[in-house]
N, C-alpha and C positions, 0 to 999 in steps of 0.2 A: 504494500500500500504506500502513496506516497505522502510526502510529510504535509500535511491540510497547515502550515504554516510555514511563512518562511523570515528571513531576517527586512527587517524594514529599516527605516534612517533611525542613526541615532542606537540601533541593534534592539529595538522593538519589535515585537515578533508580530507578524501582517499574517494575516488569514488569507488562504487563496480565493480566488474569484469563487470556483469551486465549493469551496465548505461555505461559504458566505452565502451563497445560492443555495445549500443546503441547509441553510439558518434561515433562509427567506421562508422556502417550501415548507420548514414545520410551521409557521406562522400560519401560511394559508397559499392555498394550491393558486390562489388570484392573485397576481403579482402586485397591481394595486393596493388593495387589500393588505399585504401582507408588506409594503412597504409602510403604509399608514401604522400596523399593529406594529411592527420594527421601531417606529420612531414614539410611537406612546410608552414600550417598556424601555426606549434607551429613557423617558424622561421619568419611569418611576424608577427605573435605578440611578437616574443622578439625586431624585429625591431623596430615596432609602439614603444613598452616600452624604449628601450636604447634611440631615438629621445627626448623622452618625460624626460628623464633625472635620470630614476627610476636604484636605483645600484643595483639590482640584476633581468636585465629582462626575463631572462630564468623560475626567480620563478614566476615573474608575469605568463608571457608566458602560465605555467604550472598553475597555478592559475587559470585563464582564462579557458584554456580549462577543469578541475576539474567541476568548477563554470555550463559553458554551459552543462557536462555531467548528472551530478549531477539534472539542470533544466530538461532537454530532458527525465532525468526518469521516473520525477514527470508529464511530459504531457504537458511540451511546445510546442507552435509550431515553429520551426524555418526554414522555406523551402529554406531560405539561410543563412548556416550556419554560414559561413564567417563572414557577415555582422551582424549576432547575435552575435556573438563571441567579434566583435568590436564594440559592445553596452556593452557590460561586460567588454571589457578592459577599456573603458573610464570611469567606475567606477571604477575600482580597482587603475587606476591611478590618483582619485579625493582623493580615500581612503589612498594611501599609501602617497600622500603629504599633509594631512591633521594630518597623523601619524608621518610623519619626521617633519615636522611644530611643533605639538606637542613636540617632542622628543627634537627638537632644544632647544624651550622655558624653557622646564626642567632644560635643562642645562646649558643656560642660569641664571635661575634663580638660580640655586646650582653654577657658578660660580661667582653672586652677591653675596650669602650668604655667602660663606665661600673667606672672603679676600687672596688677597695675601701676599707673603712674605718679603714684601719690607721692613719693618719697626718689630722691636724689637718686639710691641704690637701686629702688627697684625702676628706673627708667633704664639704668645701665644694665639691669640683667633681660632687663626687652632686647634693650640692643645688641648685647652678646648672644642672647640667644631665641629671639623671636625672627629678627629680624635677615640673619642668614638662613634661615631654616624657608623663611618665605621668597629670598632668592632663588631659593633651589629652584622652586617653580616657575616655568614656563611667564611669559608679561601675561596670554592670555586667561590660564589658570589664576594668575591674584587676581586680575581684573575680575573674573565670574566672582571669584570669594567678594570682593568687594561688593560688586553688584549683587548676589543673592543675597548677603546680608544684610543691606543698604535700607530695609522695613522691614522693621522687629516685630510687630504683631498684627494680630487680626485679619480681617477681610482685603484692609488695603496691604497686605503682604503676600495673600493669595493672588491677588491682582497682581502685584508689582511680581511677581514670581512665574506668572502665566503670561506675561507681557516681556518677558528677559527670554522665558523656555522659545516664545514665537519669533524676537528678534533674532536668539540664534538658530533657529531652524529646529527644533527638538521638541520632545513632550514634556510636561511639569516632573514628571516621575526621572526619566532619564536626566532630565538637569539637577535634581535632588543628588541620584545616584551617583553623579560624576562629584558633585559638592561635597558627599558625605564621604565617599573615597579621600578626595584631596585635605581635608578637614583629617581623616585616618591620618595621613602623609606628613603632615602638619603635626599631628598629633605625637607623633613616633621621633620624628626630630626634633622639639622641643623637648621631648622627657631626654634622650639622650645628651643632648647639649643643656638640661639643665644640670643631669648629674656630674656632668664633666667640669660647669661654672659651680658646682656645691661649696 
């Protein structure tokens, strides 16, 4: 069988025309029809996701339905799809706050390690050792750090996060994913060079 998904931009996995047309046909055998029901449950799954507090629920949404296309290729059986659908979202919404959880913690921990500025010594120990650590990286890699972190909370951070992922050409979740990597990166070379500046 062959694989009902393939690599997309950004290494988002795309559903083929194929499975996706076989995600239509459970809907309803009227193409119409089944394009209209397609787009009412991508909006109760962005609903279920915004309740559930996730910042970008359209990519869930889309996620979700990818997920169920992608299964239904392979020989699922789902006779109500719906309710399949919202078995796959309540994982994706266990997985992506398990990922922000993660991502919190990161940065957390990189803003233990690298002190603030309050004090003479600890601006010196930024610069012995935050500030080589952030060379390492790439101009374009600080700049995304800069820029994703440029709005600290709420809806207008969703926004200012989903308006970055579109300038560079990517999904909210891949731009996270590359963020919370380099943030790892970030993370590992500051403990090192702070135990070395001890």
């Amino acid at each position: 069988m062959t694989d009902p998904t393939r690599d997309g931009p950004a290494g988002r996995r795309e559903v083929s025309p194929e499975a996706f047309a076989r995600l239509l046909a459970a809907l309803s055998a009227d193409p119409e029809e089944a394009g209209r029901l397609y787009t009412r449950l991508h909006q109760k799954l962005a609903g279920f996701f915004q309740l559930r507090g996730l910042s970008d629920p359209g990519d869930a949404a889309d996620d979700t339905l990818d997920r169920a296309a992608a299964r239904l290729a392979s020989g699922a059986d789902a006779p109500d799809l719906a309710k399949y659908c919202l078995g796959i979202a309540r994982n994706i919404v266990r997985e992506r706050w398990r990922r922000e959880q993660r991502e919190e913690l990161v940065a957390q921990e990189f803003i233990a390690a690298a002190p603030g500025a309050e004090e003479e010594e600890e601006v010196r120990r930024i610069y012995l050792v935050l500030k080589p650590c952030l060379e390492e990286l790439t101009a374009d890699e600080r700049e995304l750090l800069m820029a994703y972190c440029h709005v600290a909370r709420g809806r207008a951070r969703a926004e200012h996060r989903r308006l970055l992922a579109e300038r560079r050409q990517t999904t909210v979740l891949a731009l996270r994913m590359r963020v919370m990597r380099l943030r790892g990166v970030l993370t590992d070379c500051v403990r090192k060079r702070s135990a070395a500046h001890a």
